[in-house]
C-alpha positions in Angstrom: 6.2 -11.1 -36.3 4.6 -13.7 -39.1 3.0 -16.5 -37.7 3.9 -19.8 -39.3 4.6 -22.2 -36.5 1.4 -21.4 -34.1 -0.8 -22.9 -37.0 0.8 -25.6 -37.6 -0.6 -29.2 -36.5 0.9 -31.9 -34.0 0.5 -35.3 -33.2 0.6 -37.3 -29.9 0.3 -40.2 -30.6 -2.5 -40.8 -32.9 -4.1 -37.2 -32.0 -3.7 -34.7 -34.1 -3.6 -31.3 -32.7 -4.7 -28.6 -35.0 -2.7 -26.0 -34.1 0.3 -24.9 -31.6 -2.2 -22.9 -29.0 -3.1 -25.5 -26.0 -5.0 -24.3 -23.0 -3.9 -26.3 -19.6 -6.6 -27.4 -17.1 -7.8 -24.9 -14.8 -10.7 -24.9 -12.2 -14.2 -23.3 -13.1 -16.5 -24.4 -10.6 -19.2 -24.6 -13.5 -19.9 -28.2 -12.4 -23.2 -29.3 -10.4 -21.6 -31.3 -7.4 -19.0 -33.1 -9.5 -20.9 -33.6 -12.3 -20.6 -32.1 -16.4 -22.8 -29.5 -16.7 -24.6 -27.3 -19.8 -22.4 -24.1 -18.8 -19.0 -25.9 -18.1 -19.9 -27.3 -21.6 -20.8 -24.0 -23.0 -17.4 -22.7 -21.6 -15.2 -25.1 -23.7 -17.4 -24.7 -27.0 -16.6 -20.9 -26.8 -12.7 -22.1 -26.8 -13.1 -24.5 -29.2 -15.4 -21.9 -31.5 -12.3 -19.7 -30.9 -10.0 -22.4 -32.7 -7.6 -23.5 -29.8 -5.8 -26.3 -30.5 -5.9 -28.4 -27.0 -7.6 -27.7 -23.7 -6.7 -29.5 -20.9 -9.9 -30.0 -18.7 -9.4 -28.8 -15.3 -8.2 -31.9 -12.5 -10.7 -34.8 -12.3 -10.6 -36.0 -8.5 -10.3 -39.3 -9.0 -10.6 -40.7 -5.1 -13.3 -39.2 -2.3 -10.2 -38.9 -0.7 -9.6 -35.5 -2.3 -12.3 -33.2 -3.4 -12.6 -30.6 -6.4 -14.5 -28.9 -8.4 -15.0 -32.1 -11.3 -15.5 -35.6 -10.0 -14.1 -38.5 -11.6 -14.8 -41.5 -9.3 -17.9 -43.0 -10.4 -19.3 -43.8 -13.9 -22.0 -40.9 -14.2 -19.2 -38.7 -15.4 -19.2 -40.9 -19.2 -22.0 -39.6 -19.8 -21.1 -36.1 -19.4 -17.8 -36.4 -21.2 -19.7 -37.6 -23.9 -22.7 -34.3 -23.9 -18.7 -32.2 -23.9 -16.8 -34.3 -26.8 -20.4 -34.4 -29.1 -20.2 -30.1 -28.7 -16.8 -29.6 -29.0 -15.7 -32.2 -31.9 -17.3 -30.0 -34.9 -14.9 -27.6 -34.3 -11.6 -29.5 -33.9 -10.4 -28.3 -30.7 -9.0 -31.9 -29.1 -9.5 -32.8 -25.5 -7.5 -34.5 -22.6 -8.7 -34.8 -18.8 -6.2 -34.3 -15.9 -6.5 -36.7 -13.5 -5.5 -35.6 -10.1 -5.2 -36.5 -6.4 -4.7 -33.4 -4.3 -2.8 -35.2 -1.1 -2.9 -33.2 2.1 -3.8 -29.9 0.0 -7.2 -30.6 -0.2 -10.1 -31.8 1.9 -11.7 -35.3 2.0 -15.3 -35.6 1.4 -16.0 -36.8 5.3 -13.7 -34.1 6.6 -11.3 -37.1 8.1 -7.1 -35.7 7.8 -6.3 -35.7 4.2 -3.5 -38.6 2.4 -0.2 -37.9 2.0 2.8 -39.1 1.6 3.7 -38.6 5.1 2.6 -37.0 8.2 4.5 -33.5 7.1 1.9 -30.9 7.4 0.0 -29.1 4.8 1.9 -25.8 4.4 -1.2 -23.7 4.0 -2.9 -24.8 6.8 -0.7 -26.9 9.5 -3.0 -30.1 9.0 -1.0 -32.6 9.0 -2.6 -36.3 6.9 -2.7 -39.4 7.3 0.3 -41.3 5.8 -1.0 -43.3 3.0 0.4 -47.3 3.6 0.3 -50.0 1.1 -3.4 -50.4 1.1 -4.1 -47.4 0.6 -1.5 -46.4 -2.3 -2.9 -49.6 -4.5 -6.7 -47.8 -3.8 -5.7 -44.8 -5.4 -3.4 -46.2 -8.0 -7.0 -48.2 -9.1 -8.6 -44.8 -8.9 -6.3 -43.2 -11.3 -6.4 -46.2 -13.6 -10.7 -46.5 -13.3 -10.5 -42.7 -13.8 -8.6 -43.3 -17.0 -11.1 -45.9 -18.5 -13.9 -43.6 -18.3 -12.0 -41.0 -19.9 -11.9 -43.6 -22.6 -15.1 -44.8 -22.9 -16.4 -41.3 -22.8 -14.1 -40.3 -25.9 -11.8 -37.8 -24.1 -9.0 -38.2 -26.5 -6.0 -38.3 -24.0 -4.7 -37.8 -20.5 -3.1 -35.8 -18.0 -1.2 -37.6 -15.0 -1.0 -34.3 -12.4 2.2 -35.0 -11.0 3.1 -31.3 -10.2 2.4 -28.2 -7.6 2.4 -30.0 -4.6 -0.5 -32.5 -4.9 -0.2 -36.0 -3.8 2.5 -37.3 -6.8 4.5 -34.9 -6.6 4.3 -35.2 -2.2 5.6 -38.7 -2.8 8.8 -37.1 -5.7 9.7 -34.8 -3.1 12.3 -35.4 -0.1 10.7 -32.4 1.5 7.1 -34.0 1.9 8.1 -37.5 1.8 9.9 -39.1 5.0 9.0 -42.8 3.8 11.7 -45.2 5.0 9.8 -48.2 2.8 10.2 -49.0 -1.2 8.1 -45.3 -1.5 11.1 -43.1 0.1 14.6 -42.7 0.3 16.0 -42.3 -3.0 14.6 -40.6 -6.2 14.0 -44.4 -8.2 11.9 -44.8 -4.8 10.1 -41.5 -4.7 8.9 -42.0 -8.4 7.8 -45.3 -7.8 4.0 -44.3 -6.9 3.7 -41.9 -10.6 5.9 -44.8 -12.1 2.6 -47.1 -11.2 -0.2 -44.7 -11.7 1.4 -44.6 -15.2 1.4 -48.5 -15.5 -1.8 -48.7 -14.2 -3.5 -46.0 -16.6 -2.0 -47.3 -19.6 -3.5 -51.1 -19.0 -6.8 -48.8 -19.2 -6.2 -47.3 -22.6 -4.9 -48.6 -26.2 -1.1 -48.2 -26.9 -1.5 -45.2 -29.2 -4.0 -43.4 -26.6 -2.2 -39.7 -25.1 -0.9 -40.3 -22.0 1.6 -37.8 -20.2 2.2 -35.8 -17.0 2.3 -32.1 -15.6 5.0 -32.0 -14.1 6.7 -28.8 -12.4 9.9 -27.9 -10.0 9.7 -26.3 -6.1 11.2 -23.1 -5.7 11.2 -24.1 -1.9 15.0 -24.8 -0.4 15.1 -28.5 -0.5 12.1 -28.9 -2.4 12.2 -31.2 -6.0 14.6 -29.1 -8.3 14.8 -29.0 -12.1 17.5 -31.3 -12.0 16.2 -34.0 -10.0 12.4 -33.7 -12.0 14.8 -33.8 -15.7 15.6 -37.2 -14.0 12.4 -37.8 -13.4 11.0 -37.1 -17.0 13.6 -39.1 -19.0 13.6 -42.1 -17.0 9.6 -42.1 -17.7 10.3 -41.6 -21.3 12.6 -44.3 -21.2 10.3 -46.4 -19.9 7.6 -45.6 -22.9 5.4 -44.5 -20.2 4.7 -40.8 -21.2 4.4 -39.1 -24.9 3.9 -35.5 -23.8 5.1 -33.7 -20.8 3.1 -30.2 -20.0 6.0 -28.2 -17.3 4.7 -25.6 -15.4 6.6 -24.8 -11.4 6.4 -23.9 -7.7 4.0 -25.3 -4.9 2.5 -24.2 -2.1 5.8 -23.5 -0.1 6.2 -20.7 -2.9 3.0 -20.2 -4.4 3.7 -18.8 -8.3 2.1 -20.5 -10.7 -0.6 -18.4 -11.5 1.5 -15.1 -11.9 -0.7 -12.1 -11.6 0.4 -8.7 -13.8 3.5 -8.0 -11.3 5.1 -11.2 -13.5 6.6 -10.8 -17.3 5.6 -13.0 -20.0 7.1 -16.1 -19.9 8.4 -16.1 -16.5 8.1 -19.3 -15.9 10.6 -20.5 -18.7 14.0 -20.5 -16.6 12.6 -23.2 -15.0 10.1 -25.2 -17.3 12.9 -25.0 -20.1 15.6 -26.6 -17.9 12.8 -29.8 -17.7 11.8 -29.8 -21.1 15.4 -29.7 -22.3 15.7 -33.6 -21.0 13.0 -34.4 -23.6 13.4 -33.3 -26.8 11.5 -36.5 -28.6 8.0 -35.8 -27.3 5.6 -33.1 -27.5 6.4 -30.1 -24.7 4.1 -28.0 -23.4 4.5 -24.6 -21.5 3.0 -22.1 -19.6 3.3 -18.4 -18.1 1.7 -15.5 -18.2 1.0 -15.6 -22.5 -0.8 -13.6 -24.1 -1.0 -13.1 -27.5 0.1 -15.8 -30.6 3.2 -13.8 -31.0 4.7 -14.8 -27.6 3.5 -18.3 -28.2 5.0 -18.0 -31.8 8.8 -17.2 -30.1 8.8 -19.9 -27.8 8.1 -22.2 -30.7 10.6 -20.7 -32.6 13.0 -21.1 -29.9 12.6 -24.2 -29.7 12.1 -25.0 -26.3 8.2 -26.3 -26.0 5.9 -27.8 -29.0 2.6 -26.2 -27.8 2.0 -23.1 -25.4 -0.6 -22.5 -23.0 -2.3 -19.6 -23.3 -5.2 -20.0 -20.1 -6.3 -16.6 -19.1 -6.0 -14.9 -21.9 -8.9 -17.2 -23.6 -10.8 -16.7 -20.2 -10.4 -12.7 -21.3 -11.3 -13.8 -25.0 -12.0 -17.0 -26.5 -11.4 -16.1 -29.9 -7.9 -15.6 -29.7 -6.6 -17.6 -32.5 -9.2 -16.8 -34.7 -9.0 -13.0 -34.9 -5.1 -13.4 -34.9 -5.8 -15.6 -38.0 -8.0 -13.3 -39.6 -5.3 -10.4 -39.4 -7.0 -8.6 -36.3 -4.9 -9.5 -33.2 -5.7 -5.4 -31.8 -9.2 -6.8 -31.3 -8.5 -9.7 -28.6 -9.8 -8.8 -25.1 -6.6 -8.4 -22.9 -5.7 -10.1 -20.2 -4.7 -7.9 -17.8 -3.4 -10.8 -14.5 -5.4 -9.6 -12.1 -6.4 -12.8 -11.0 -9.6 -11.6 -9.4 -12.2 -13.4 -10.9 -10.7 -16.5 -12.1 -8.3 -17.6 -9.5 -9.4 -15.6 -6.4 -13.3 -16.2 -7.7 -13.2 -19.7 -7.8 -11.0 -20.1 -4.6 -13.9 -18.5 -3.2 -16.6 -21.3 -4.4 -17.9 -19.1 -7.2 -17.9 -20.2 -10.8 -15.2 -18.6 -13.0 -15.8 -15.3 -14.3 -13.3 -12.6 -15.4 -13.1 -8.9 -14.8 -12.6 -7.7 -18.2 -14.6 -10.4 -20.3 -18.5 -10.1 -19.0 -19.5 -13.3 -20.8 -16.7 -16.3 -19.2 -18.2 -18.6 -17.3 -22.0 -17.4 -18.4 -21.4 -18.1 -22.6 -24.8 -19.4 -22.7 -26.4 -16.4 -22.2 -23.8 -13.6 -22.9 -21.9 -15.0 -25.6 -21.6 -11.9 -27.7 -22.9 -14.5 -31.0 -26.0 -14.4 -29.0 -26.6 -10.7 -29.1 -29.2 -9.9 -31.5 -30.0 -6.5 -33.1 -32.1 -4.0 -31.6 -35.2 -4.4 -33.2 -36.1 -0.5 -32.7 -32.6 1.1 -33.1 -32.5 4.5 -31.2 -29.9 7.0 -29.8 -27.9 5.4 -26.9 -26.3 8.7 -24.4 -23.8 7.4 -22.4 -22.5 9.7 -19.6 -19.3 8.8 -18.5 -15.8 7.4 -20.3 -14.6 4.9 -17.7 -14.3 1.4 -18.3 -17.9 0.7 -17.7 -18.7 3.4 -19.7 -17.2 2.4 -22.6 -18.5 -1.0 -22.4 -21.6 0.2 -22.1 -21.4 2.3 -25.6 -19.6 -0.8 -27.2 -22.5 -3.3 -26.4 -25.2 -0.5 -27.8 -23.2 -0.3 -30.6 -22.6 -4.1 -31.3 -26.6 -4.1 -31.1 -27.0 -1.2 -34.1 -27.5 1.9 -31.8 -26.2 5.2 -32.9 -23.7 5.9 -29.6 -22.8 9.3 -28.1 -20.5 9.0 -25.1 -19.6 12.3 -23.3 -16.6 12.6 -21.0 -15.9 15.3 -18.4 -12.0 14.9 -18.1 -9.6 15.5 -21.3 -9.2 11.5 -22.0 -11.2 8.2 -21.2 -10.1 5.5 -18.9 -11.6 7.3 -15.5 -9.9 6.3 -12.3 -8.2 3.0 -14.5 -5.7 5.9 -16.6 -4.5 6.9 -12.5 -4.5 3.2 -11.2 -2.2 2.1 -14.3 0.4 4.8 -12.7 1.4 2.5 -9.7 4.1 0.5 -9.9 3.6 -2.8 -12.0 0.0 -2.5 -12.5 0.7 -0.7 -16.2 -1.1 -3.9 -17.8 -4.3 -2.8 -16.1 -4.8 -0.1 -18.7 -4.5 -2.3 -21.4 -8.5 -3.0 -21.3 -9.3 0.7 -21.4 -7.1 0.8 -24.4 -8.9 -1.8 -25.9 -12.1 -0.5 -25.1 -11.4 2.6 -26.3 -10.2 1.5 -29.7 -13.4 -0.9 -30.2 -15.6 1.9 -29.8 -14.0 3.8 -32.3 -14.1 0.9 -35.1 -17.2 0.7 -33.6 -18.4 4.4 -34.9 -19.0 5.6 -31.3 -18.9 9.6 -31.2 -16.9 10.4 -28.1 -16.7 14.0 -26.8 -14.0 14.7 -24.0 -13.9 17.6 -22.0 -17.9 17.4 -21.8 -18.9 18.2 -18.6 -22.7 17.4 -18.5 -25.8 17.9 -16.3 -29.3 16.5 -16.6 -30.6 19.4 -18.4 -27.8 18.6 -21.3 -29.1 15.1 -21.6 -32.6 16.2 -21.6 -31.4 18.6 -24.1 -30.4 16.0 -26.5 -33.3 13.7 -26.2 -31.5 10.1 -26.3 -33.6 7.0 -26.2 -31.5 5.5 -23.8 -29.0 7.1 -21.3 -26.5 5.2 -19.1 -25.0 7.1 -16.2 -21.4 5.8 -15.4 -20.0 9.0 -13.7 -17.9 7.4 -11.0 -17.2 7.9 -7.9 -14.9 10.6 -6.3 -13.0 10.4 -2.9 -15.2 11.5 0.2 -12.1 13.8 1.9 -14.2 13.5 5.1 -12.0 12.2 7.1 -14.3 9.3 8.3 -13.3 5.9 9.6 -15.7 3.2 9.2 -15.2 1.8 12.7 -15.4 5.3 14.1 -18.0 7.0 11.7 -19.2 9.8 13.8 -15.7 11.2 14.3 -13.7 12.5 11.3 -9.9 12.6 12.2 -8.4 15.4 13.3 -6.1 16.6 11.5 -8.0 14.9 8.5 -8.1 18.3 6.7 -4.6 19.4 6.5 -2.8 20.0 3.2 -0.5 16.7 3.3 -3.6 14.8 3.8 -4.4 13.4 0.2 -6.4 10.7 -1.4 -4.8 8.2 -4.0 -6.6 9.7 -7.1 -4.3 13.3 -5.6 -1.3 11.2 -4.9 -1.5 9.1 -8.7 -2.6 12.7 -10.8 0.4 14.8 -9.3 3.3 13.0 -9.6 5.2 16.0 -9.3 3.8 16.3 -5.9 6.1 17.1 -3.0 6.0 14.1 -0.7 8.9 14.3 2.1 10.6 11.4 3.7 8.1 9.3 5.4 4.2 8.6 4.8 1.3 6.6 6.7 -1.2 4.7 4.1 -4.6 4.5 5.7 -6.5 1.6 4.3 -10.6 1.2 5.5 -11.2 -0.4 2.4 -9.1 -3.3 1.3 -8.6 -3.1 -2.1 -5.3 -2.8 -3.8 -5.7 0.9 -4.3 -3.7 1.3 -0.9 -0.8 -1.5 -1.6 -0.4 0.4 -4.7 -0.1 3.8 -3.3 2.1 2.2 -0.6 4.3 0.9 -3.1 4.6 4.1 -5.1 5.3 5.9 -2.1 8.4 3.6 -1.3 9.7 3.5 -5.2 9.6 7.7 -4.7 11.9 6.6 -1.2 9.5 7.2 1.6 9.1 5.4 4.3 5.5 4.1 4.3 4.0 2.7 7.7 0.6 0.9 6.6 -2.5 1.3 8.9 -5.9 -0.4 8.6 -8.5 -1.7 10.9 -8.6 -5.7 9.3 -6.8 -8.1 10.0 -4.3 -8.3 7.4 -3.8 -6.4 4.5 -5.5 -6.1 1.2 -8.6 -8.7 2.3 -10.8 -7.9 -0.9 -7.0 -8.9 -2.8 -6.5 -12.3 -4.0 -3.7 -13.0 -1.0 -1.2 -15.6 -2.7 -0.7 -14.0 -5.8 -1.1 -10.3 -5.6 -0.5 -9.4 -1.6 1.8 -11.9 -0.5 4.0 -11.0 -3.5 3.6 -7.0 -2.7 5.0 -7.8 0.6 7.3 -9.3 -0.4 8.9 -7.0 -3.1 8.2 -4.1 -0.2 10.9 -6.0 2.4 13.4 -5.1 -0.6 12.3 -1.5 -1.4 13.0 0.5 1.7 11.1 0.4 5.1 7.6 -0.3 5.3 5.7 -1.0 8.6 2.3 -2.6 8.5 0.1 -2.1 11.5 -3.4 -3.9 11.4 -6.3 -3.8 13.0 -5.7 -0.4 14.0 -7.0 3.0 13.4 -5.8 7.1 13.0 -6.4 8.8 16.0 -5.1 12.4 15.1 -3.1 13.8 12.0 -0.3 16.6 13.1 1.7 18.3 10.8 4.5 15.7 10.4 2.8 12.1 12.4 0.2 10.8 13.0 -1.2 9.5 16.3 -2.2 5.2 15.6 -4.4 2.8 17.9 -3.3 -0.4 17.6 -6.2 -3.0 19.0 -4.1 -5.2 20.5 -1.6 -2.7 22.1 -2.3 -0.7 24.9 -0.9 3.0 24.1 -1.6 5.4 21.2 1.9 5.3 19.2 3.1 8.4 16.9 4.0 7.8 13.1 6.1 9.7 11.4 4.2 11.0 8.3 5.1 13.8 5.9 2.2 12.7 3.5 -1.2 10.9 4.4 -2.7 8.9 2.2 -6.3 8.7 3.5 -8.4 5.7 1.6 -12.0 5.4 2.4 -14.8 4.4 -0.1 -15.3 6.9 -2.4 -18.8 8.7 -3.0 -20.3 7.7 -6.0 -21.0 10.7 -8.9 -24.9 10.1 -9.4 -27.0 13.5 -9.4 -27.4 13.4 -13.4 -29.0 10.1 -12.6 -31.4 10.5 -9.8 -32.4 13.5 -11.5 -33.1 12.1 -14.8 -35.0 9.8 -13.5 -37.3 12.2 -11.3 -37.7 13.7 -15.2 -39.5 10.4 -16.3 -37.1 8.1 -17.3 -37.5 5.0 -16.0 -34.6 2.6 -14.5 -34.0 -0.8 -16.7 -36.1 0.7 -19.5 -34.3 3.5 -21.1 -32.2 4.5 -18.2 -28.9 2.1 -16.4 -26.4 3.4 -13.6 -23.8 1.3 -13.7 -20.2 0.8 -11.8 -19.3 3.3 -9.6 -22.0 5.9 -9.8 -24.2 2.7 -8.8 -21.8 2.1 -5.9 -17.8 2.3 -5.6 -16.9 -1.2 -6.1 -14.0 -2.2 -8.5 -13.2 -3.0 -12.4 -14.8 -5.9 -12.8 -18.3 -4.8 -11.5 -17.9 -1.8 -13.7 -17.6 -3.6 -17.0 -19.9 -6.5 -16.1 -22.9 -4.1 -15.4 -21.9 -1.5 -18.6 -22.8 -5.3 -20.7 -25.5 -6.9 -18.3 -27.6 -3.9 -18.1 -27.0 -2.9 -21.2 -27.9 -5.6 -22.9 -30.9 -6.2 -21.3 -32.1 -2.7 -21.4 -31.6 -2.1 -25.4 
């Protein structure tokens, strides 16, 4: 497709956006305690170096009622607005601030019961908050207004009013959150008066042709705020001269979807957002889903439906987006491949954002790939291995001026990610070892498959620098890690198979029914479980924790599996529990919290434990004299079975600092 209406620029207001590609606020936990710091500013440069249009910095808490990761309550934060904007403005990427109040979702600074609307609880947790009264709405409408004057002063050039996925506007919009019987509840004019004020109030804050707009975003909860009720919404704030952009995105946390993982399509958030944008036609619309590349953004333009298009994670994955695509190399952006791992799940868990297939996001100030530097003694880099670490590993030698050998034992590259991208809806996962694999070779790597080496073959060849990334290979011991010194009887029979068995034969005869035993976590079981039902088994899932898939981000990859797997066939999940013996057709399961042994009917057993990592060509390299971080790196699983992201985040890192 030709790219004409991506490129071209848009006003609101009296900012004009460069360009079409927009990227909407997202947390990073890159901030010290609130505050603007080097590496969150490092973070947005890259984007802006990149050429993105508009990035929407992540939600501003605005009240100690409600804490994230960036803190707008106090004047400190000028100042670093000011250290972001000076960075930023040379390469004309425009910024707006998202100011936000997360109601009964999030915590309060002295752990007192959140504000909400009402007393109806938090639906992640049960808490239920304290009903905000009158007081206590004018304190926070000030906040949002004193939140909006130091976006000023500190030369943000517009903002965001959050009024959508549940937080505390969009508590007060909704009849399912709000049981107010005073001017805030009842009908919809009186469930929009407290965003209907937060917009008065910020706009006595800033001049007339300032940016000022709202996210705004339907339930897909029964009852919940619909598209047609939130349309209502929109126009009547239009009307009103009260908003001059609207940025739709949908769900909440009754029906947690708005950070698809790969399981959704691209765009599948339009059928909703479209339905809201649709009532306002006159301002600049903004949308968001799952986009990936400038082509997806160019049909939605096209189509009419939105102005600009978010595209979030995939400049996480790559920051250059629009720049390669503008310099006729779009098969050279990193891919975002929606696992959510690192970015959502990461900073869920309190650690700053990173992303599994881009080694550099969240740490650009020191692995930025503009910062890598020629080797200043150029030598032969061996690397052993053509998984995805491997292959990062022989692109950063090669981006540093190293002549690259990578030898591969199987027929193609991609190691255990060419099986993985087998299970059902996890195809997108291979997209990185595509890419990876086409980088090297514009890269000049020389890649020999069907290479099986051994230490004395390396030796042989007399590299400068060797990097083992062999892998790791299923143990087939039949060993449970709550019960190590007993393998499983039965463990050894033929219908007892690991994933990698199960994902390499497809033309494998399964039967009717199958047990997945999962003493790992990861969503290597979920997948195999989900295969297993699409080829009509009936799959009972055993593992000893307490739910299923724990090292899974839960809302937007598990939940979802479970979900699709109540509509698939039968599937039985059995935590906290344990094989006792394998037969020929069952399998005998202890259940903690049940009294009695109970048999499973299983023609296939899918037995998942960690795998044992591939490293002999290492260890005995190095009793040859080479010496660990000097001319010789194990990374990924030959290091120790982990997952994706650890494999290509230690193929750069120790690279990098190795040659």
């Amino acid at each position: 497709m030709s790219l004409k209406r991506v490129f071209e620029p848009i006003a609101i207001k009296s900012v004009e956006i460069p360009n079409r590609i927009a990227r909407s606020a997202h947390g990073t936990m890159l901030t010290d305690y609130g505050a603007i710091t080097n590496r969150l500013i490092d973070y947005h440069v890259a984007r802006a170096r990149g050429g993105v249009g508009l990035t929407i910095l992540e939600a501003g808490t605005v009240h100690p009622s409600s804490v994230i990761s960036l803190a707008n309550m106090d004047d400190t934060v000028i100042d670093g607005y000011k250290r972001l904007m000076a960075a930023v403005r040379p390469h004309g990427m425009r910024v707006f601030q998202q100011i936000w109040h997360g109601g009964h979702i999030y915590p309060t600074l002295d752990q007192s019961p959140p504000w909400g609307a009402s007393t109806v609880p938090n639906p992640a947790t049960g808490i239920v908050p304290n009903p905000m009264g009158k007081a206590e709405i004018e304190e926070v409408i000030a906040s949002f207004a004193a939140a909006a004057r130091r976006c000023r002063e500190g030369g943000i050039e517009g903002i965001e009013v959050h009024a959508a996925h549940g937080y505390l506007i969009m508590q007060f919009l909704s009849k399912l959150t709000n049981t107010r019987t005073d001017e805030y509840g009842g009908s919809l004019d009186n469930r929009m008066r407290f965003l209907r004020e937060i917009l008065h109030a910020v706009r006595r804050e800033v001049d007339d042709d300032y940016p000022v707009g709202v996210r705004a975003g339907a339930s897909l909860a029964e009852g919940g705020l619909d598209e047609e009720e939130l349309a209502t919404v929109v126009r009547k704030l239009h009307s009103e001269n009260l908003i001059d952009f609207l940025d739709v995105s949908y769900s909440d946390y009754y029906n947690f979807q708005f950070v698809g993982a790969m399981d959704h399509p691209t765009g599948y958030q339009l059928p909703s957002s479209t339905r809201i944008t649709a009532a306002v036609e006159d301002i600049p619309r903004i949308v968001v889903g799952r986009f990936r590349t400038l082509d997806e953004a160019e049909q939605v333009l096209r189509d009419g439906v939105a102005d600009l298009v978010h595209l979030t994670r995939a400049h996480i994955a790559d920051p250059d987006i629009v720049r390669k695509t503008r310099a006729g190399h779009p098969e050279q952006v990193r891919p975002c491949i929606g696992c959510n791992q690192a970015c959502w799940m990461g900073t869920n868990l309190g650690y700053p954002i990173a992303c599994t297939v881009n080694p550099a996001a969240g740490s650009e100030g020191t692995l930025a790939e503009e910062l890598l530097v020629p080797a200043l003694h150029p030598g032969h880099v061996l690397v052993v291995g053509g998984g995805p670490g491997g292959m990062e590993a022989a692109r950063t030698a090669a981006l540093k001026g190293h002549r690259v050998t990578l030898l591969e034992a199987s027929p193609h590259l991609g190691g255990q990610v060419a099986l993985a991208r087998r299970g059902p809806r996890l195809h997108t996962i291979g997209d990185i070892t595509q890419w990876l694999e086409d980088e090297i070779t514009r890269l000049g790597v020389a890649v020999h498959t069907n290479t099986y080496v051994e230490a004395g073959d390396v030796l042989a060849e007399k590299p400068d620098y060797v990097v083992v990334a062999t892998g790791a290979l299923p143990r087939d011991d039949g060993r449970q890690y709550e019960n190590p010194a007993r393998p499983v009887p039965g463990h050894d029979r033929g219908h007892v198979i690991s994933a990698v068995e199960l994902f390499a034969n497809p033309d494998r005869a399964l039967g009717k029914s199958a047990v997945v035993l999962d003493d790992v976590g990861h969503y290597e079981a979920i997948s195999a479980a989900e295969y297993l039902m699409t080829r009509g088994l009936a799959v009972t899932f055993v593992t000893r924790f307490p739910v299923m898939g724990p090292q899974v981000e839960f809302v937007t990859r598990v939940d979802p599996a479970l979900k699709r797997f109540a509509g698939q066939g039968e599937f039985r999940l059995l935590v906290r529990s344990q094989l006792q013996e394998v037969a020929h057709d069952s399998c005998q399961v202890k259940t903690n919290y049940r009294k009695a042994p109970e048999t499973v009917p299983a023609d296939t057993v899918v037995f998942i434990n960690a795998k044992e990592p591939v490293r002999s060509v290492y260890d005995e390299l190095r009793d040859h004299g080479f010496v660990p971080g000097q001319n010789l790196a194990i990374i990924g699983d030959a290091r120790a079975p982990r997952d994706l992201q650890f494999a290509i985040t230690e193929g750069h890192r120790l690279v990098r600092a190795m040659v």
